[in-house]
N, C-alpha and C positions, 0 to 999 in steps of 0.2 A: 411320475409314472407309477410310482408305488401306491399313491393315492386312488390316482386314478382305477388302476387294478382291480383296488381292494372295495373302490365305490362297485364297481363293475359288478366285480362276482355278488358283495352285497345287493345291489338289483335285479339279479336272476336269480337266488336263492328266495328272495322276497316275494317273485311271483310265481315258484313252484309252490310256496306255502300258502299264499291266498288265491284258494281257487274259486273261479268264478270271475276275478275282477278282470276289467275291462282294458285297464294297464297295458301299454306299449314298453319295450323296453327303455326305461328310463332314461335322459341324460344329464349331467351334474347340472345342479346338484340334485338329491334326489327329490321326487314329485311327492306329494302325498296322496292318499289312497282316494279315490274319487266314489267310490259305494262306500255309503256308511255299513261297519260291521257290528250286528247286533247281536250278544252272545247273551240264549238265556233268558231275554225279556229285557235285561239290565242297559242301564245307560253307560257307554264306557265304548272300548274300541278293542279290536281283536288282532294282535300280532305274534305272528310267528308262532302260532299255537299259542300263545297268553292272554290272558285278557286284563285290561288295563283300566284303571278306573278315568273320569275326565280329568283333566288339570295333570296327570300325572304323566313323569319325564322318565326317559332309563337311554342306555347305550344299548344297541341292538346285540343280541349273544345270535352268532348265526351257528352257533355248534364246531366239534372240530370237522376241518382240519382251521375253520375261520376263525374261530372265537369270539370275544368281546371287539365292537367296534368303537376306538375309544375317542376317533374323530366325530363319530357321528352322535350326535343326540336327535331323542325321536320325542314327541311329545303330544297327548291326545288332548284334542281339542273342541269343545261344545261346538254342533254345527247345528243346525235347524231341527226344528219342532215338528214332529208328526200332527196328526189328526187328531191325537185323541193329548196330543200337550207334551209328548216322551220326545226325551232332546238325543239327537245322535250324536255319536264323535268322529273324530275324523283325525288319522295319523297325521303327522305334519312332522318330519326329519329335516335336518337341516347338516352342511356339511362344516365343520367348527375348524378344520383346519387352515384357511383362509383368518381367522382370526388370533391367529398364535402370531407374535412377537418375533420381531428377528432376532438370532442371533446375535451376538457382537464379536463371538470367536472366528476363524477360519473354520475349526473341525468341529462344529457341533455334534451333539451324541443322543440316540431315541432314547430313553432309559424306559424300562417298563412299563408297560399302564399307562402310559403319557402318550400323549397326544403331540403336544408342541417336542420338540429339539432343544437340548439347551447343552450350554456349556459346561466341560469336564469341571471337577472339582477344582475351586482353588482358582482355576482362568476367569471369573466371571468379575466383572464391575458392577459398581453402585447401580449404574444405569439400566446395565439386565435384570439388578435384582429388584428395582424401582418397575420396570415392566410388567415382572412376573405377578408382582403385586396389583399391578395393576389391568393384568388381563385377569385375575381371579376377581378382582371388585367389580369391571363393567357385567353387568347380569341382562340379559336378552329381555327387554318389557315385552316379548308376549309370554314366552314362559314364567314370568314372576308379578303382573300384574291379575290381580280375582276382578271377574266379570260383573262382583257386586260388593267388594271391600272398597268404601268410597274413599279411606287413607289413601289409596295408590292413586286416586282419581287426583286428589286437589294437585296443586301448582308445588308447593311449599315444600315436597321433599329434597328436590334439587337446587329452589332458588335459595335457599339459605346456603349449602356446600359450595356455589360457586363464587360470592361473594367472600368467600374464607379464606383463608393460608393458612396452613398448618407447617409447623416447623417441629423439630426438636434436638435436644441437645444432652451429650452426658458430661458428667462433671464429676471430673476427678482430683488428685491433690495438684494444686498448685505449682511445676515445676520453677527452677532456679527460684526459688525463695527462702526466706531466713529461718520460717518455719517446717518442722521435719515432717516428712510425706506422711499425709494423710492414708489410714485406711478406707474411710468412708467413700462412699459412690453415689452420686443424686440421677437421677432421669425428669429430665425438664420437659413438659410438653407445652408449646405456642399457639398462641389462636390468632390471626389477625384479621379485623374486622375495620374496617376502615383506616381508622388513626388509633383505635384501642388495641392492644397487645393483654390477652389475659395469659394465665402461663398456671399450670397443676406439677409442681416438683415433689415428689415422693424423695427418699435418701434411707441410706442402709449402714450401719458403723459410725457411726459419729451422733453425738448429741444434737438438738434442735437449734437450728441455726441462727441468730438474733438482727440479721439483714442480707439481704438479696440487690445486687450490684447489676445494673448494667454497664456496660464499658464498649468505646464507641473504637471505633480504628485507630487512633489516637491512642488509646490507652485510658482517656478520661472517662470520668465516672457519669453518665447520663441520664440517669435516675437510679433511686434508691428506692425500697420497699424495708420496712420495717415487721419483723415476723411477730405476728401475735404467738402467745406463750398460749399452748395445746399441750394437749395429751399424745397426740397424733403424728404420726411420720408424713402427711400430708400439708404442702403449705400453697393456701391457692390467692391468685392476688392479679392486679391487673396497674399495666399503664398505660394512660389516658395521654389520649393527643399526642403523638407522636410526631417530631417537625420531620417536613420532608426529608431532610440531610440524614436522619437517622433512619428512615422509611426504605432511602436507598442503601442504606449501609445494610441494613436488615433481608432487605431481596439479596444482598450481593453476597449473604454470608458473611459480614464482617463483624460482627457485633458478639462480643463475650459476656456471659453470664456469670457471676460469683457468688458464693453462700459462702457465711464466715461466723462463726460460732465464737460467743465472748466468756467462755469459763476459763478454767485454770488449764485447759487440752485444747488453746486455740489453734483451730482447725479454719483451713479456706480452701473450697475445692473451686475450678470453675472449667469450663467446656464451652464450646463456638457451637451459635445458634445454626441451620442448619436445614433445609428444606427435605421433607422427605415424603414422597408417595405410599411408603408404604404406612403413613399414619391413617390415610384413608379406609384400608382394609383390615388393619391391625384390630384385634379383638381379646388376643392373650399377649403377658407383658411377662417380662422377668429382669431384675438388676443382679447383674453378677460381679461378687465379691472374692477378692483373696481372705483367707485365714489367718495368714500372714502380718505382722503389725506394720505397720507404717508402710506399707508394699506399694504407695502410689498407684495400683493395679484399680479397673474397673470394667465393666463393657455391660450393656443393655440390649436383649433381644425383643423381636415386633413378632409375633406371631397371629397366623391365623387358619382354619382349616379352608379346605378344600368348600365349594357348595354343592358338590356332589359327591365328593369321594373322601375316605375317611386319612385323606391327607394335610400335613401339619407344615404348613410353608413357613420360614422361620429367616429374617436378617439379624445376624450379629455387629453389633457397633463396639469395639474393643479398646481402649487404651490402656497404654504400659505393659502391657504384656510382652511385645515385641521390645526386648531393649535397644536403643540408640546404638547402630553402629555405623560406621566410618561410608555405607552404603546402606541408605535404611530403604532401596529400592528392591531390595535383594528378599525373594520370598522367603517364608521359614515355614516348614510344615508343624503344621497341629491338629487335635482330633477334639472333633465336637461330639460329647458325649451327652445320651439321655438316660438319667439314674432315674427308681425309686430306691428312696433309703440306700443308697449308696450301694446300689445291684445295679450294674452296666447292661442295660436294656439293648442302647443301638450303640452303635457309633459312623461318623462318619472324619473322611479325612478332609481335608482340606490347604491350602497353600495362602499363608497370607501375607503380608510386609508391615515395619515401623512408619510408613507412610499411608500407605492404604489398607487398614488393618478393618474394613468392612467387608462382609460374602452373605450370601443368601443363600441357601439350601433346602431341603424337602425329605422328610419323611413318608416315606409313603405306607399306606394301607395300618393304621392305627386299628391296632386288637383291640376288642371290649374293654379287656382290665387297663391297658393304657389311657382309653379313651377316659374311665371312669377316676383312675387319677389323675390325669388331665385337667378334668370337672373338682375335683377337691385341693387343688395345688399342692400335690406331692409329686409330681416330677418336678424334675430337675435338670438343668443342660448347663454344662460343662465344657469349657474350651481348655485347654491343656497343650504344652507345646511339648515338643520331644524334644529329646538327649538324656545328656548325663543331669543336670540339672532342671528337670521340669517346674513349668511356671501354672498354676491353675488359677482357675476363677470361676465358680457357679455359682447359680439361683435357682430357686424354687419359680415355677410357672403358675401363674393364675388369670382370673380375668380382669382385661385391663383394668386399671385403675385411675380415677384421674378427679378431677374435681364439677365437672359437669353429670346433671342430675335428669333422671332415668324416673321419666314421669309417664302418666297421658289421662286425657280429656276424654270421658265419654260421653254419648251423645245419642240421642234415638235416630237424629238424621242419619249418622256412624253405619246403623243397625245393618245387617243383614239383609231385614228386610225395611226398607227405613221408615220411619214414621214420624209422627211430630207432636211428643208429647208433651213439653217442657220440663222434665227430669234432666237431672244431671249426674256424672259420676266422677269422682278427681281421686286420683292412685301415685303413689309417690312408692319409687323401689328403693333399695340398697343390696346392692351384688358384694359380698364378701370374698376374701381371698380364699376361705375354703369353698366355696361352691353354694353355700347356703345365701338365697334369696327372700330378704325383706318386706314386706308390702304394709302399707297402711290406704286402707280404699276407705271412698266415703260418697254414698247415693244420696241421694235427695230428689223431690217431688217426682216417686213414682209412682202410674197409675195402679198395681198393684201388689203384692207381696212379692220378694223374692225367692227364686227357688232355686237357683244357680248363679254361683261368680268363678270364671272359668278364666285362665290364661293358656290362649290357644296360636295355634299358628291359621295362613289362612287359608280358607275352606277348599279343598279338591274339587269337592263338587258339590252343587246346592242343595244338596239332601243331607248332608253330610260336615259337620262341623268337625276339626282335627283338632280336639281339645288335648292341650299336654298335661295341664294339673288343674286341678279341682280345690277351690278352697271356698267352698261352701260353707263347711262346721265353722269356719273361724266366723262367718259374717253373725251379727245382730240388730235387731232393730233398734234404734235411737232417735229421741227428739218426737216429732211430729209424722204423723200416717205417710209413709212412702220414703224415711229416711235410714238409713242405717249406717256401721259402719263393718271393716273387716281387716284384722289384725293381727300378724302373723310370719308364719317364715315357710320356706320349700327350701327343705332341708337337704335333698337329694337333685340338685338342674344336673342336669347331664352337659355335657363338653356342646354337642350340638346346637343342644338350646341355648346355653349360655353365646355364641357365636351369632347365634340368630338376634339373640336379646339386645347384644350390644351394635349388631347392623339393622336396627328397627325391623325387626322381620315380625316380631311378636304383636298380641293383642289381648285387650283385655274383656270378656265380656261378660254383661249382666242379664239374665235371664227371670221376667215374673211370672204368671201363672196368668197373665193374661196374652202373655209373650215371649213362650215356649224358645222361641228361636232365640231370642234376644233382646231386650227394648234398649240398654246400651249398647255400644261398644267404643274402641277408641284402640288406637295405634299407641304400643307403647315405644315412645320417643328419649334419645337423647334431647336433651336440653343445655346447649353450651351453658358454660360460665361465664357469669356475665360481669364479677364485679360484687355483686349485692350477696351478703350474706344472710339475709332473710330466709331462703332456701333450705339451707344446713339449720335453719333455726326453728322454723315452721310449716304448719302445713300449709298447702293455699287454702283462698275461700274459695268453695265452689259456687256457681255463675248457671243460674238456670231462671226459665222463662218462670218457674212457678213463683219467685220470687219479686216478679214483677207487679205491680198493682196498677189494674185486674191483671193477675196469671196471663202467660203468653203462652198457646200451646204450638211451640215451634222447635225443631229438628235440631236447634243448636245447644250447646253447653259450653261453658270453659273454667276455668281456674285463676285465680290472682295469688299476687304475694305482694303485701303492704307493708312496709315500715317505714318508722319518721328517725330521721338521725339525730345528733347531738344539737346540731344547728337549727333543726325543728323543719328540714327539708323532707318531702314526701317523696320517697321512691316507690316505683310500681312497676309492673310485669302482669302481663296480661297473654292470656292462651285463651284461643277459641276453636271451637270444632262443630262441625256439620254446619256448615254457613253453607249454602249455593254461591256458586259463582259469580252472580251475578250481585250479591250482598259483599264482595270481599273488597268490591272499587268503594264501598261506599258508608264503611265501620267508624264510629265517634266511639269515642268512652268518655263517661262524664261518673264526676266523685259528688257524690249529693252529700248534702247534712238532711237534719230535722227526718232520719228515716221513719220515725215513728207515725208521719204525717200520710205515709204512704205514696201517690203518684207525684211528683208536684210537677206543674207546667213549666212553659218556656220562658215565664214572666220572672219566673224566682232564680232570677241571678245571684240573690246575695252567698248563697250556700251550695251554688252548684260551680265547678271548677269543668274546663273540658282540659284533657287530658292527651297530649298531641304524640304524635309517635307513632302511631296507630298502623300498620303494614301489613296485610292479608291479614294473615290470623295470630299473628305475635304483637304484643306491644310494650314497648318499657322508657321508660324517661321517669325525670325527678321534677317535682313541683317544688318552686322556690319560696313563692312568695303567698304561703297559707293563712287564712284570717286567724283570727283567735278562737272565733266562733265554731269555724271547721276542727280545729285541732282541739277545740272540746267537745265535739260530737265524736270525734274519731277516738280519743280518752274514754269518753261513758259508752264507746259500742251502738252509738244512734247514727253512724253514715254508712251507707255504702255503695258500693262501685256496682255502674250500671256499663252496656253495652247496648248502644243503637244502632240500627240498619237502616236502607229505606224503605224496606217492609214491613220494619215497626221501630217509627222514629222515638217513640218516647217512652224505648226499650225493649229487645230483645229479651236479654239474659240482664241477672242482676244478683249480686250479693251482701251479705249481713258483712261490716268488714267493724273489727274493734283492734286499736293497735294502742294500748297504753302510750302514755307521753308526760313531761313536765313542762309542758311550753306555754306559762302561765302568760308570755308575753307576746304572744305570735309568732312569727318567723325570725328568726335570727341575720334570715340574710336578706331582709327588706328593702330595696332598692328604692332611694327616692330620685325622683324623676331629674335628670340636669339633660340639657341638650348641648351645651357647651363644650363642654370637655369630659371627659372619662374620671373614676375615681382619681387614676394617676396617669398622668400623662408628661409624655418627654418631647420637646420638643429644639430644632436645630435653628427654626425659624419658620419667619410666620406661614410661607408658602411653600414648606417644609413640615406641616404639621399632619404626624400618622401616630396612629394605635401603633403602638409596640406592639406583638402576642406573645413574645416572651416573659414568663411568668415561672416561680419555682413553688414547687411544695416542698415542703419541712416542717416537721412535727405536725402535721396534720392539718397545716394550712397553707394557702397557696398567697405567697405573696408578689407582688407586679414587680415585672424589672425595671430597677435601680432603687428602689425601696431599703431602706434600714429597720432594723428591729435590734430588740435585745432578746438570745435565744432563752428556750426558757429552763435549759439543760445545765446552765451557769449565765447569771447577770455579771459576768465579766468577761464577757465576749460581745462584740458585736459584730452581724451579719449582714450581707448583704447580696441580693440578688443581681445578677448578671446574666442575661439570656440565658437562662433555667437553668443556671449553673449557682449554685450557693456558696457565698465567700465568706466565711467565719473567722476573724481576725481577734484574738486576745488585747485586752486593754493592755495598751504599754503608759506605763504611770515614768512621771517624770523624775529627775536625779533631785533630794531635797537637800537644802543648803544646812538644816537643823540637825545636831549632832544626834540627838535623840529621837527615835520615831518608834512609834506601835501602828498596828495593824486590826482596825478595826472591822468586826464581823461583821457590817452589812455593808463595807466598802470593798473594793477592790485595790484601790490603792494608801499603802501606808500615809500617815499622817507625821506632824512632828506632833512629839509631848508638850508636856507643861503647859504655859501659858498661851503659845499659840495654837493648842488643840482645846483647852477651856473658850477659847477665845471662837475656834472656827463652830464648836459646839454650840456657842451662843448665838452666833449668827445663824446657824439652821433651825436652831430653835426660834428662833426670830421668823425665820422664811415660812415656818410652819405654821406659825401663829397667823399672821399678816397674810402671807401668800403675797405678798407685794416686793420685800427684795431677794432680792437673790439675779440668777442671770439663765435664762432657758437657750441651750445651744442648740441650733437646727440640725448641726450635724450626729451629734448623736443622741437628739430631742432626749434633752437628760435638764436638771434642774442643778445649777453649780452655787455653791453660797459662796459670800463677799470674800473676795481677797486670795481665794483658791484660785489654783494653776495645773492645765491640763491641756494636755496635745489633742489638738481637735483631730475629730473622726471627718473624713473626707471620701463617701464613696465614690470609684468603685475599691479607693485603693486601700482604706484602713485608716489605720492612727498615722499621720504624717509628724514626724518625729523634727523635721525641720522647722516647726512653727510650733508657739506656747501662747496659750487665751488665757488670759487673767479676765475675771470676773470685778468690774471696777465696781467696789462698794454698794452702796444702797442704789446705788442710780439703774443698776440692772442691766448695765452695757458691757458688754464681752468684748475686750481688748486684746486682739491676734498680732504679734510679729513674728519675723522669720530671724531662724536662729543666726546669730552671727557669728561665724568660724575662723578661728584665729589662722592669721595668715602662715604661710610653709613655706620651707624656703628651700625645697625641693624642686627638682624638675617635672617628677612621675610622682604625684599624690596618688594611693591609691584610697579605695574604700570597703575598709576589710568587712564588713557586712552587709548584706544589700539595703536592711531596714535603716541604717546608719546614714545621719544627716550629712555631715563633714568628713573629708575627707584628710587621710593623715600621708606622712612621710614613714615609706618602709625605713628601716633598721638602716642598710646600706648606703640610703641614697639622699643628700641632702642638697644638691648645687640650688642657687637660687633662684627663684622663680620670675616669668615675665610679669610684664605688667596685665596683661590679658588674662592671666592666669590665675589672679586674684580671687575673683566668684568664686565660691565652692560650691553651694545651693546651686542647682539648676534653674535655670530660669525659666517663669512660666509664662504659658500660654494666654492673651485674650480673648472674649468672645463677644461673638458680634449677633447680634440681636436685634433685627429693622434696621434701623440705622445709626442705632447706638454700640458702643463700647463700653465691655465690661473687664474690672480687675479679676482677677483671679480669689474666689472666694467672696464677690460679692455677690451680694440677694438684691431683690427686688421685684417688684408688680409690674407684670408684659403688659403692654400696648398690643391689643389687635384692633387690624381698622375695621369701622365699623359697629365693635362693639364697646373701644376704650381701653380703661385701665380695667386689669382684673385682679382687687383686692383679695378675691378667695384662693387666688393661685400665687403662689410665691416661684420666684427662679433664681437659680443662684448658678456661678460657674464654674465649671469643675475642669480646671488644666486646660481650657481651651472647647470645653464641651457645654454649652447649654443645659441644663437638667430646670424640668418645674414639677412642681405637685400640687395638688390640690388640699387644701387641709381638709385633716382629717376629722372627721363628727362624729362624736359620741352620738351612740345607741339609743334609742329614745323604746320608752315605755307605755307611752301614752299611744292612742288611737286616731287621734284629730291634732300633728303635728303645724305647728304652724312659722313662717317663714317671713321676719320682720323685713323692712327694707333696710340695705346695708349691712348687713350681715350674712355671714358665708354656710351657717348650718341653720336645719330646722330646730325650733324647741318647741317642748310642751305647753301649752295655752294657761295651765294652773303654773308651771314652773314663771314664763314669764308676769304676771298676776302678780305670784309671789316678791319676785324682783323687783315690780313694782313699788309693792305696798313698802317694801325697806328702802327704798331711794326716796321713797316722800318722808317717811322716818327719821332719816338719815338727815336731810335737807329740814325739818322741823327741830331735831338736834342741835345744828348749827343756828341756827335764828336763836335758840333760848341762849346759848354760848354770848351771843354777843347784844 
């Protein structure tokens, strides 16, 4: 009824003031004015005695006794063109209370200036303050979309957010652990994109932390991330493939985060992953700290203002502050304070608990001088609890921070007014905690000089550009007629803009003297994190039609970022801008060589790669398998990345791309063709045969489950993979029967002295010469010299301590039995270790044992394999029908479990591999040549012998 009322009296004060108009008494909501009002000559709209430009929005002031109307927004809007070209506007109100959020209290409360109802301090849930958030992000597309800004036109603003999940999480000291509570505090933030998880953690009091833990519900550890050593309180990093089990533990909330630092002040903080709405609208961040040492204390607030009012909506996320007691449901009040330099500006109260120790709150109506520390991060917010003993925790506020990069593409298509010239323009920012903003801009093929580079918001009305700064003095011309660049910082963004900046509201634009208005422009964009560090590294190339041979003069532009990694893999990213729609179903990217040559056709495959991945106007993927040829065009700066449409298949946009490399030998991750089988594959049986996907990385490689290695952190370990869980088991070396033993530095395990270590010396020196004895154990593919003894390695379980392999002499055959345990004449053997083969008689208990009770060893499993029978630790070449025995795959059986792999083949150097009959890996064509000419050698040797 109040609403109604208040609509009421608003529509009869409305038409005492415009007189003339046609207007019936209105009924909700309200109508907009049907005579356009033209005040003056001017284009724009006329209320309530004001006049108002087009595009532009306000709350109706109906004076006292009514005041500001703060349900209603009104908004003037371009309507039709007279005779002579002059556009009218046209009021357009709408009533905003219909779109407020319910409640979740029984008694909600109006508070001033506010429109919606909300809950008293202290009563409010996550879920209210997830709304509130979430009513300030949905923004009205007629109010926020320009009639000729073509960024709001495309598709791409919304389809990338809903494909996303945003999570985050804070992290604090570790409770019940050995280690004393940490001071430090981190703030995790989540990205999820299909099965990738990238994650931006900042941290505050504590040193840089030297690994990042996930831990699944269980408690076990899920993946690892290893922190590169910075400068920087920033650590940004991504996991790949995520299996569904974890996928759901992750929606469910279940999944824990850990950071753990390896100096002399080992510190581990961690905090539960965590979905939250207001990361969407979130634009200023703050981590809040105790003073206090070892205080276990932390909390992170989300902040963002108002888009019309100069309000600072703010959730607090708190741990430790509320101590554990015997009822942790039980509120406890505290006061959320906003300082500069430690002068108490606001405060407000609020009620929270040791279980639900989150709230959302709102400042309203920010003064200039607040606003403007705001903009430089010197305020500060403060939680603090009452009594006799008070607990605090603050942070300095700033703009967000995170690891995704704050770029855009411009374009003449972009323009204002648009055109198609084939120039390009590429801007990469940096937002700092004090308020000072970054730019590095760079033009290319325009038609002519510039005379403006403006970062603006978008236009009110089309005569009228809303330019916020000017960084013209910084540009210069560089390189060739129509290029430049422009270098520099805006020292002073205001709170506003920065708000705008990080919700893409911003824009960049280039003005020349032949195009007063603009000949670029472009939307300055977030760009998540993807993974690739190229970004933080360099600039993109920029991507224009003039580049193409002959020149394209067409409306698009875009940006790349290219690197090749250790393994000689090409990764790439690609942006593009001012495409038509009707060009976005139908984008290639293709990586040329021989740039020097200019256009080349569709015939020249040998040097042209297509590039797949390709999706409206983003694109990213890795190329695996690069010639040599390319990766020495892309070394000397003679390839680059093109962009086709079907408007211009053999090139749009194109750019110059040069990416240093040492890949003298092509791809490192070269795949030779097999149809058969997978590198490694395991199998149960023959019509039992599937890819595993489970695979582990460690130390920066990914290895296939049930795989062994030796780590490369200590060659006296040996690992192995288990459905992407890594098992690292210590060599256990056996009891020696020789009184005297040393410990030799490239062994792991002691030897005996004297004569039998002269002796084992000379047999490896022998193995080394010959390479012909010695004994090669599969299990833990290691080389054993004559007469040595060593517990074989047995994935998935380790060194099996129950079995000793002697190495029989020059014959090269590995001799395994199982250990024999002296019989007990106990009733209850136990087995005081688990890794312990035999089991012994405790102290107390000795009665004699049955006959059944003899075994100590376990007894093991066979495995059945088609229609055979195998022992326990025996190898052998499968039988599949069909295709036979298959000599390049060995299988062996592990307790009852089948396991095969394929062997493995050295690396090849050559270009023209080739692949004898009967034999399991390719070789070089000179390598085999070579082999040759010594085995007819070898064989004319013997003939002169005899």
């Amino acid at each position: 009824m109040e609403a109604t009322r208040a609509l009421w009296i608003l529509s009869c004060v409305w038409i005492s003031w415009v007189q003339g108009s046609r207007l019936k008494t209105p009924a909700l909501p309200i109508q907009p004015e049907r005579d356009p009002m033209i005040s003056k000559g001017l284009s724009g709209c006329s209320f309530g005695g004001r006049y108002y430009s087009l595009e532009d929005t306000w709350h109706p002031d109906l004076g006292e006794p009514f005041g500001v109307m703060h349900c209603v927004m009104c908004h003037c809007e371009p309507q039709q063109r007279s005779r002579r070209g002059k556009v009218f506007g046209k009021v357009s109100c709408r009533n905003m209370k219909q779109d407020c959020p319910e409640p979740t209290c029984d008694d909600p409360i109006l508070l001033p200036g506010h429109c919606c109802k909300t809950c008293p301090k202290g009563d409010s849930e996550r879920k209210e303050a997830e709304s509130l958030f979430e009513f300030f992000q949905e923004k009205d597309d007629d109010l926020h979309k320009s009639y000729n800004d073509r960024s709001y036109i495309t598709s791409e603003d919304m389809s990338s957010r809903d494909s996303k999940t945003e999570f985050v999480a804070l992290l604090t000291s570790v409770r019940d652990s050995w280690l004393p509570s940490s001071s430090g505090v981190a703030r995790a933030r989540f990205t999820l994109t299909k099965t990738s998880l990238t994650f931006s953690i900042t941290y505050q009091r504590m040193n840089r932390p030297s690994v990042i833990s996930f831990l699944d519900s269980d408690g076990n550890t899920a993946f690892e991330f290893k922190v590169p050593r910075t400068d920087t309180n920033m650590i940004c990093g991504v996991w790949k493939n995520l299996p569904k089990s974890h996928l759901r533990q992750l929606e469910a909330e279940q999944l824990i985060v850990s950071m753990a630092t390896e100096d002399n002040r080992k510190e581990e903080l961690e905090g539960k992953i965590i979905k939250h709405r207001a990361l969407f609208a979130e634009t200023f961040n703050a981590i809040l700290t105790s003073e206090e040492m070892h205080s276990g204390m932390g909390g992170i607030a989300m902040l963002t203002l108002s888009d019309t009012e100069n309000n600072l909506h703010f959730i607090l996320i708190v741990q430790g502050l509320i101590q554990h007691a015997e009822k942790p449901s039980v509120k406890v009040p505290v006061r959320v304070k906003l300082l500069y330099r430690q002068h108490l500006l606001r405060e407000i109260r609020a009620n929270i608990s040791a279980e639900d120790s989150d709230f959302a709150e709102v400042l309203s109506d920010l003064n200039s001088r607040e606003l403007f520390w705001l903009s430089r991060g010197q305020l500060q917010i403060a939680v603090e609890t009452e009594g006799q003993n008070p607990r605090q925790i603050s942070g300095h506020i700033s703009g967000k921070t995170s690891c995704d990069t704050l770029q855009s593409v411009m374009s003449s298509g972009s323009a204002l007014t648009p055109v198609k010239t084939g120039g390009v323009g590429s801007a990469v920012f940096t937002l700092h905690q004090n308020g000072s903003l970054d730019y590095q801009v760079l033009v290319a093929g325009l038609t002519s000089a510039v005379v403006g580079v403006t970062i603006e918001m978008k236009p009110r009305r089309r005569s009228k550009r809303s330019v916020l700064y000017d960084i013209t003095a910084d540009y210069s011309p560089a390189g060739e007629k129509g290029s430049g660049r422009a270098m520099g910082a805006c020292g002073r963004v205001e709170a506003r803009h920065i708000h705008m900046l990080l919700q893409n509201e911003l824009f960049i634009n280039i003005a020349t003297s032949e195009h007063l208005e603009g000949e670029l422009r472009g939307q300055i964009r977030i760009l998540p994190y993807n993974g690739l560090d190229a970004r933080r590294h360099q600039l993109p190339v920029p991507l224009a039609g003039h580049f193409v041979s002959p020149p394209v003069r067409t409306g698009a532009g875009g940006h790349a970022w290219i690197s090749v990694d250790e393994q000689c893999h090409l990764h790439y990213e690609i942006i593009v801008n001012g495409l038509s729609k009707s060009d976005d179903a139908s984008i290639n990217a293709h990586l040329h060589g021989l740039a020097e040559i200019g256009e080349m056709d569709d015939s020249a495959t040998n040097h042209k790669r297509l590039l797949t991945g390709f999706y409206g106007q983003q694109a990213q993927g890795v190329l695996k398998d690069l010639s040599l040829e390319l990766l020495r065009h892309l070394d000397e700066g003679t390839a680059y990345i093109q962009v086709s449409t079907k408007m211009n298949p053999k090139g749009e946009v194109r750019g110059l791309i040069h990416v240093p490399n040492s890949c003298e030998f092509g791809s490192r991750g070269e795949v030779v063709e097999e149809v058969e089988f997978d590198d490694l594959v395991f199998v149960r049986d023959p019509a039992e045969v599937k890819k595993d996907p489970h695979t582990c990385f460690f130390e920066g490689e990914d290895h296939a489950h049930g795989s062994q290695w030796t780590p490369q952190y200590n060659n006296c370990f040996s690992c192995t993979c288990q459905k992407k869980t890594v098992i690292c088991d210590p060599v256990i070396c056996p009891v020696l029967s020789c009184p005297h033993t040393i410990q030799p530095e490239d062994q792991c395990c002691p030897v005996c002295d004297e004569k039998k270590e002269a002796k084992e010396k000379a047999l490896v020196e022998k193995v080394d010469q010959s390479n012909q004895e010695g004994c090669y154990f599969e299990g833990d593919q290691k080389m054993h010299a004559p007469g040595t003894t060593w517990h074989p390695f047995v994935p998935p379980f380790g060194y099996i301590k129950c079995a000793v392999c002697t190495c029989k002499g020059s014959t090269g055959e590995v001799h395994c039995e199982k250990v024999t345990c002296p019989a007990l004449t106990c009733s209850r053997p136990i087995r005081r270790n688990p890794s312990d083969c035999c089991k012994e008689c405790p102290v107390e208990d000795t009665p004699p044992l049955d006959d059944d009770e003899m075994m100590q060893a376990d007894g093991t499993r066979l495995c059945k394999f088609g229609k055979n029978y195998y022992q326990n630790s025996e190898y052998w070449h499968p039988s599949v029908p069909l295709v036979g025995e298959m000599k390049c795959i060995t299988c062996w059986c592990d307790h009852g479990v089948t396991k095969c792999q394929r062997k493995q083949c050295p690396l090849l150097s050559c270009n023209n591999p080739i692949r004898r009959e009967g034999k399991c890996c390719p070789e070089c064509i000179e390598d085999f040549m070579e082999k040759e000419e010594m085995l007819k050698m070898a064989e004319k040797k013997k003939s002169w012998r005899h």
